[in-house]
C-alpha positions in Angstrom: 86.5 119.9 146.9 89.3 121.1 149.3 90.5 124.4 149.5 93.6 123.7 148.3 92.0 123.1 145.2 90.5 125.7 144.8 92.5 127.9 142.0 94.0 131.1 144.1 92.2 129.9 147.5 95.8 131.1 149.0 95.1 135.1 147.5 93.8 137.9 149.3 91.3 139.0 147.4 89.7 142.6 147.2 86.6 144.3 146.2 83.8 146.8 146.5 80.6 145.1 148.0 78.5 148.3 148.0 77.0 149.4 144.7 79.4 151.2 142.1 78.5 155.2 142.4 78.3 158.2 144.9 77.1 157.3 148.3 77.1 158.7 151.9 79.9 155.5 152.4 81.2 152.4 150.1 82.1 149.4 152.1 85.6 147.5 150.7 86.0 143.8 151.4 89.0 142.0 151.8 89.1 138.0 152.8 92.1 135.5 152.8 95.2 134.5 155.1 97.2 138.2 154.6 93.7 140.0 154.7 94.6 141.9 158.5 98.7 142.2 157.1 98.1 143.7 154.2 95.1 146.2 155.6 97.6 146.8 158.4 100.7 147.8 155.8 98.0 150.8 154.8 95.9 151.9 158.0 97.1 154.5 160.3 95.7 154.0 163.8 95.5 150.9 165.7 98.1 148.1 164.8 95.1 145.5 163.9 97.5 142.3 163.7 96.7 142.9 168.1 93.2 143.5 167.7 90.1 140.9 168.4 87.9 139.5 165.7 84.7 141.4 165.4 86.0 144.7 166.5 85.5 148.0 164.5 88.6 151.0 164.5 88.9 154.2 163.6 91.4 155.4 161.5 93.1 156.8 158.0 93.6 155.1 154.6 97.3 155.9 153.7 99.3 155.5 150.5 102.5 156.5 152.2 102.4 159.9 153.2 99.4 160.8 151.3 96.0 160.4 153.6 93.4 158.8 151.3 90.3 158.6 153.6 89.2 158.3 156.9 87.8 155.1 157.9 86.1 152.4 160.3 87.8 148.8 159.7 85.9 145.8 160.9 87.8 143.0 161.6 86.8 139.1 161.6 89.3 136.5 162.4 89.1 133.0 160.7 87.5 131.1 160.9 84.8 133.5 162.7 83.7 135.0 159.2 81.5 134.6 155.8 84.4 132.8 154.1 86.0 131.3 157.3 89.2 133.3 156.2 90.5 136.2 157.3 88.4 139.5 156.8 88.6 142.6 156.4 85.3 145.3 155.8 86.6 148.8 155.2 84.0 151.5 155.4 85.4 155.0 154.0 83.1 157.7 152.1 81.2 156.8 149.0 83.4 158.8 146.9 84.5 156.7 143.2 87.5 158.5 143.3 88.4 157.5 147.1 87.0 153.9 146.6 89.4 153.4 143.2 92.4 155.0 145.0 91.4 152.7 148.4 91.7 149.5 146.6 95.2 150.4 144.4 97.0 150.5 147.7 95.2 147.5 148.8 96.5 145.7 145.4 99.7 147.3 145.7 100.0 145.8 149.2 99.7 142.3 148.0 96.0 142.1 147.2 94.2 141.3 144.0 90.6 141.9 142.5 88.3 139.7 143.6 86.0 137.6 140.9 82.0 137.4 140.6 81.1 135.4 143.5 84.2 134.4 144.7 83.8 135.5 148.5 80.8 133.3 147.9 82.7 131.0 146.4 85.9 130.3 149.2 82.6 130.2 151.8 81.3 127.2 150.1 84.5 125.7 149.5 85.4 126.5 153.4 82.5 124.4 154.5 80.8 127.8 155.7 77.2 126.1 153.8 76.5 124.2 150.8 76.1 124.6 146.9 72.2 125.4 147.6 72.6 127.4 150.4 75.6 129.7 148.5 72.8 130.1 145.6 70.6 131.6 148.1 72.6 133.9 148.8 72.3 135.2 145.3 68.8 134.8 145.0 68.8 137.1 148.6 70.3 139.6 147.0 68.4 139.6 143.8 65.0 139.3 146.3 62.7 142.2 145.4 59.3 140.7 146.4 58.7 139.7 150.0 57.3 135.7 148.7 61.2 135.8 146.6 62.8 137.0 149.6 60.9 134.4 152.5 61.8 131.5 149.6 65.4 133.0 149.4 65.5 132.7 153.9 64.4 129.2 153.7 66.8 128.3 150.9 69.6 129.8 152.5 69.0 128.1 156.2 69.2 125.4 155.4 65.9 124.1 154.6 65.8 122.3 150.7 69.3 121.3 151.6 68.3 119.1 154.7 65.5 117.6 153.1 67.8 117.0 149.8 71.0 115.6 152.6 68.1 113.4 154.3 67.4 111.4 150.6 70.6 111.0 150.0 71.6 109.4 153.3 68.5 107.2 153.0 69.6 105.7 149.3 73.5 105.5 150.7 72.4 102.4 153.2 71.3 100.7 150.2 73.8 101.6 147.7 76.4 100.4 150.4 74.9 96.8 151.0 74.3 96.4 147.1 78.1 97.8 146.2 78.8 95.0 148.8 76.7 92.0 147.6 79.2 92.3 144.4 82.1 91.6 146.1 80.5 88.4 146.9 78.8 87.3 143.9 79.5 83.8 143.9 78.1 83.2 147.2 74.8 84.5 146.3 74.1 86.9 149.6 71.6 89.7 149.9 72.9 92.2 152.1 70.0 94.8 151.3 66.4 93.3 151.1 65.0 94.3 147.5 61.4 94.6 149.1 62.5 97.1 151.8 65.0 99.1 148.5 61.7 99.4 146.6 59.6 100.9 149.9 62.5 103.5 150.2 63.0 104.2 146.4 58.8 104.9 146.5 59.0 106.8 149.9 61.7 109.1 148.3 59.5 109.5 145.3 56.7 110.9 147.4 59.6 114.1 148.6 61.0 114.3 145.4 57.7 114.7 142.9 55.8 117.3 145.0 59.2 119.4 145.3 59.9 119.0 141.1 55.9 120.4 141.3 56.9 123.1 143.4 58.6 125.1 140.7 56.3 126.2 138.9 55.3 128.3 141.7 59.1 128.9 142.9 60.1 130.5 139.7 57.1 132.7 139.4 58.4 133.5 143.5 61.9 133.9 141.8 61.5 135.7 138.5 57.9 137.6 138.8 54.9 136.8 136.9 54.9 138.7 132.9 51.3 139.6 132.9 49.9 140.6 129.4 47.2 143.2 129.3 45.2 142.4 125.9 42.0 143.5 124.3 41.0 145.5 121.6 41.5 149.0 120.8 39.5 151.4 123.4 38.9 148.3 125.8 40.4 150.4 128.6 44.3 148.2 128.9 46.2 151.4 129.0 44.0 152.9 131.4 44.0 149.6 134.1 47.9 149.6 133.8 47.8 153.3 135.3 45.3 152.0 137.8 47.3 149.2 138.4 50.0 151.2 138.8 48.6 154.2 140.3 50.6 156.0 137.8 50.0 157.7 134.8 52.1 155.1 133.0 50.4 155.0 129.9 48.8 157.6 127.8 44.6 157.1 127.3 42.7 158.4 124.7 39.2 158.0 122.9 41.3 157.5 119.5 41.3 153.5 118.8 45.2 152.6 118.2 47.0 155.2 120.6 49.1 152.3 122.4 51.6 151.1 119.1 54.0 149.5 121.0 53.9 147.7 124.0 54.8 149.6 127.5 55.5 147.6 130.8 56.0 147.8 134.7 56.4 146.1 137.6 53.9 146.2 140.7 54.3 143.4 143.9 51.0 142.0 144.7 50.7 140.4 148.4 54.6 139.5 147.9 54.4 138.6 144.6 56.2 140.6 141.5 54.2 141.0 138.3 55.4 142.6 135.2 52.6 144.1 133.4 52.8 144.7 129.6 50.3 146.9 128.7 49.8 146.1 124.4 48.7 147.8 121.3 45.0 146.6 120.8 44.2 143.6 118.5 42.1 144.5 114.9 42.9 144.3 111.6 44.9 147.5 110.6 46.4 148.7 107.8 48.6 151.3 109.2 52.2 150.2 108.9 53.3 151.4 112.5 49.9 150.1 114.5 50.6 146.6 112.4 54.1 145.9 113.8 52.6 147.1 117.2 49.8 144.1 116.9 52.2 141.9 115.5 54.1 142.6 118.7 51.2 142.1 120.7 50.7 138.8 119.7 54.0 137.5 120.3 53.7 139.1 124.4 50.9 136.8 124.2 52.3 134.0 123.8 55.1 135.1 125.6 53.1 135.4 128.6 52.3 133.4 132.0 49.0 135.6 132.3 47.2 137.2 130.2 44.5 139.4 131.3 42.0 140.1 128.7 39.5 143.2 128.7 36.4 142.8 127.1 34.8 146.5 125.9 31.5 146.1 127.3 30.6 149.1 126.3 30.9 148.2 122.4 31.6 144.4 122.0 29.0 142.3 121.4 28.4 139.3 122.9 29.5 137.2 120.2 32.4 139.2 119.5 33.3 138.3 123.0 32.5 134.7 123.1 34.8 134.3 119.6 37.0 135.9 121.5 37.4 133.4 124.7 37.2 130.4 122.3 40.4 132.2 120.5 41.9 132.4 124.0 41.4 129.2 125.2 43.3 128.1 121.9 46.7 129.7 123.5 46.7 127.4 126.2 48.0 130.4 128.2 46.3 130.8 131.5 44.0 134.2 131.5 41.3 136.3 133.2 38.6 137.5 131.6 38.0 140.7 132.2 34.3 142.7 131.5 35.7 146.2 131.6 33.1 149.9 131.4 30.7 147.7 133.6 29.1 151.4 134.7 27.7 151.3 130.5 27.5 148.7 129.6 23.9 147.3 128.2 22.1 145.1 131.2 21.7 142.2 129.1 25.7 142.2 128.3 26.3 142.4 132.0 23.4 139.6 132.8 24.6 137.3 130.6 28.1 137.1 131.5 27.3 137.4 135.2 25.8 133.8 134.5 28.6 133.0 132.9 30.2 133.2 136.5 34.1 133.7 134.8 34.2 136.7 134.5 35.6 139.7 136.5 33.6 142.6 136.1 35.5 145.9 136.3 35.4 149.5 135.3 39.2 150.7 135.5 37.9 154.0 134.6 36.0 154.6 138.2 38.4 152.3 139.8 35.4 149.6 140.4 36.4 146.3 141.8 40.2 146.4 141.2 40.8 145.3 144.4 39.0 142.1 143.3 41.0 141.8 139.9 43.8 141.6 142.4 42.6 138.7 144.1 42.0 136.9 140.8 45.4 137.6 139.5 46.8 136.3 143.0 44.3 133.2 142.4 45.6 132.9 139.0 49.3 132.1 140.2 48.9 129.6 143.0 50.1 132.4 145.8 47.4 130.2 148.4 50.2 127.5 148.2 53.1 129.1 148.9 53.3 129.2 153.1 56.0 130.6 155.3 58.3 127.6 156.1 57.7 125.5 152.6 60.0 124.4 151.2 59.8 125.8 147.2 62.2 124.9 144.0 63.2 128.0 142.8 66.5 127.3 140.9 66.4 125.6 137.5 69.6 124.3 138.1 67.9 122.3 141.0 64.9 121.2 139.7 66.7 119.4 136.5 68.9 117.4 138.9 65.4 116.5 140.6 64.2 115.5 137.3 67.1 113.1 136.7 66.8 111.7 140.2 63.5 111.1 140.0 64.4 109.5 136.2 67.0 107.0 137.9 64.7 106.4 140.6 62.6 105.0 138.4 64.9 102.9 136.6 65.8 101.4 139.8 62.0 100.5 140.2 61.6 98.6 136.9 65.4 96.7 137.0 63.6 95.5 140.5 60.5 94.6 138.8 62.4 93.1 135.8 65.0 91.1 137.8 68.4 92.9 136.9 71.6 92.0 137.9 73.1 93.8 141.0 75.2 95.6 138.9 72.6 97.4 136.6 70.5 98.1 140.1 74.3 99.7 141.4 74.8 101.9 138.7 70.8 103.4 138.8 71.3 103.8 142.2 74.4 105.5 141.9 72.7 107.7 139.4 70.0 109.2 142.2 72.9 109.9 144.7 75.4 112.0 142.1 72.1 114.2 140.8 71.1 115.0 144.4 74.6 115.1 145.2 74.7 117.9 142.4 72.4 120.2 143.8 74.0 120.1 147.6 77.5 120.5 145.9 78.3 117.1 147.8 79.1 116.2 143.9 80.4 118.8 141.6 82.4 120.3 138.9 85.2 123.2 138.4 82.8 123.9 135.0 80.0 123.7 137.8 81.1 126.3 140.0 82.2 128.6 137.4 79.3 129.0 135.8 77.1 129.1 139.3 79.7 132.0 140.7 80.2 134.0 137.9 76.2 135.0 138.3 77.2 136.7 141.2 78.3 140.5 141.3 81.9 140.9 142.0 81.6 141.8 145.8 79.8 138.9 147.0 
């Protein structure tokens, strides 16, 4: 997509990229061809149309007469910027008041407000990176885990999108020399040798599966993990969420049903974030208010992508806790099962479940072997396969155009197997390159790019 086609590419666009609210100072972004004019009609001090690109000046915000601010104005001359346009970053005081009077003069002077993502947006459009890379930059933003934030890096350098450029080129040859065999149908030519097509159509297979496995792990990267604390009443869950948390998140109590609903936070493990729901305990009740609350807990459960279950070792018996895991295993929900009040339980309770050798043995009372819990929960999500570097799938968007790739890849295997005409083998062919094409933005949509942008917040 050119530039040009881009609805309102010629504007100069305007908005806050700091977060809304009182702060020391807000930053004000401009970007487009009458970015430095229209600044300039407004800012009292140097005349910036003479200035160099990436030089910072001091001086006043002005609606005529009437001093608004002072300010620093970074400059950055196209196409030496984010959006390869002209750009302007003004940095007054955080004040709502100056910021909102800041950008009326701006708008008066020719501006207008700037949509989610659009800055984004004109830098994709501009050639600045491609559709992946520009979702990164979202993603960066939206980072709040260091494993989310390294993915984000990769993402956003470059990474998935050389690997995704580097099939693509691959299939191209190919689609090119079968596209061609049509035009000369009645002489019967191969240009593209169907032994060396199906080599290359299995050679891409071999990228493309392992990174459609990768997301799994990307989105718990992306999104966090929601971790379910469950057990029965009194098994200790509220009192290993404050432990957890090193907080007292939760209130503990000897009374059985103190927890009705279900209370969660957030804690980053070793780079990853995990949302841990802390639930009401499971037993038949017949208090109204401690029903809906196990009702509830149930549906977390299920909910879940971990569930850690404490077992009261204190009170359950072993067959209560054996009935238990077979329930579990029903869920198909991955979970830890966790022997919690180790320092009372009865020796034989702890013997016999130490053979069982699944178990993690706590007491989140004396803070005993949390550390190890830890390690199990990190086990539990496949952290040991993330690695500085890897590539990951983190975006849904990407990993359905993977999906179909993979899908038309295939189809291109079986027309070879079953003889198909080069026309059918075109069109599958064709298929692969527009679904990786999608994700790159090599191939894409006005609908597309909407919906993509309009995620972002309005300064980006």
């Amino acid at each position: 997509m050119r530039a040009e086609d881009f609805l309102g590419a010629d504007d100069t666009i305007v908005a806050l990229a700091t977060p809304p609210g009182v702060s020391a100072i807000a930053v004000i972004r401009l970007s487009g061809k009458e970015a430095i004019n229209i600044t300039n009609k407004v800012f009292k001090g140097k005349d910036l149309s003479k200035q160099e690109s990436h030089t910072i000046h001091f001086g006043t915000i002005r609606d005529g007469e009437q001093i608004i601010d002072e300010v620093l104005v970074s400059l950055f001359i196209a196409p030496k910027s984010f959006t390869k346009e002209n750009s302007v970053e003004i940095s007054s005081h955080g004040s709502q008041y100056i910021v909102r009077k800041i950008i009326e003069v701006l708008l008066k002077n020719g501006a207008r407000l700037a949509k989610p993502g659009e800055f984004t947006r004109r830098a994709f459009i501009n050639g600045q990176f491609d559709l992946a890379q520009a979702e990164a930059v979202a993603d960066l933003i939206h980072s709040d885990s260091a494993a989310a934030h390294q993915a984000a890096m990769n993402q956003m350098r470059g990474g998935f999108s050389e690997k995704i450029r580097a099939l693509r080129e691959q299939l191209v040859h190919f689609a090119s020399m079968i596209e061609l065999e049509l035009d000369f149908v009645e002489e019967d030519v191969e240009f593209a040798s169907r032994e060396d097509l199906r080599n290359l159509i299995i050679k891409l297979q071999k990228v493309i599966h392992p990174l459609m496995d990768s997301f799994q792990l990307g989105n718990v990267i992306k999104n966090g993990v929601p971790t379910v604390i469950a057990g029965k009443p009194n098994a200790g869950k509220s009192t290993l969420l404050n432990v957890l948390l090193n907080e007292e998140k939760a209130i503990v109590s000897d009374i059985p049903g103190t927890t009705r609903d279900f209370i969660e936070d957030e804690l980053v493990i070793n780079g990853i974030n995990f949302r841990f729901i802390d639930t009401a305990g499971l037993r038949e009740t017949t208090d109204t208010i401690e029903a809906i609350g196990v009702e509830r807990t149930h549906a977390k459960m299920k909910q879940a992508s971990l569930i850690i279950y404490l077992f009261d070792l204190k009170n359950e018996s072993l067959q209560e806790i054996f009935q238990e895991v077979n329930r579990l295993e029903n869920l198909g929900i991955p979970f830890i099962k966790v022997g919690n009040k180790i320092d009372a339980a009865p020796q034989a309770t702890l013997q016999a479940l130490e053979e069982k050798g699944d178990f993690v043995m706590i007491s989140a009372q004396g803070n005993i072997q949390i550390d190890f819990l830890k390690e199990k929960i990190l086990e539990a999500v496949n952290l040991s396969n993330f690695k500085t570097g890897d590539t990951i799938v983190t975006n849904l968007r990407h990993y359905q155009s993977l999906q179909q790739t993979a899908q038309a890849l295939d189809d291109v295997i079986k027309g070879l197997d079953l003889g198909v005409t080069n026309d059918f083998l075109a069109m599958d062919i064709r298929q692969a390159l527009f679904h990786l094409g999608e994700i790159t933005g090599e191939i894409s949509t006005d609908d597309l790019l909407a919906n993509i942008f309009s995620k972002f917040c309005i300064g980006k």
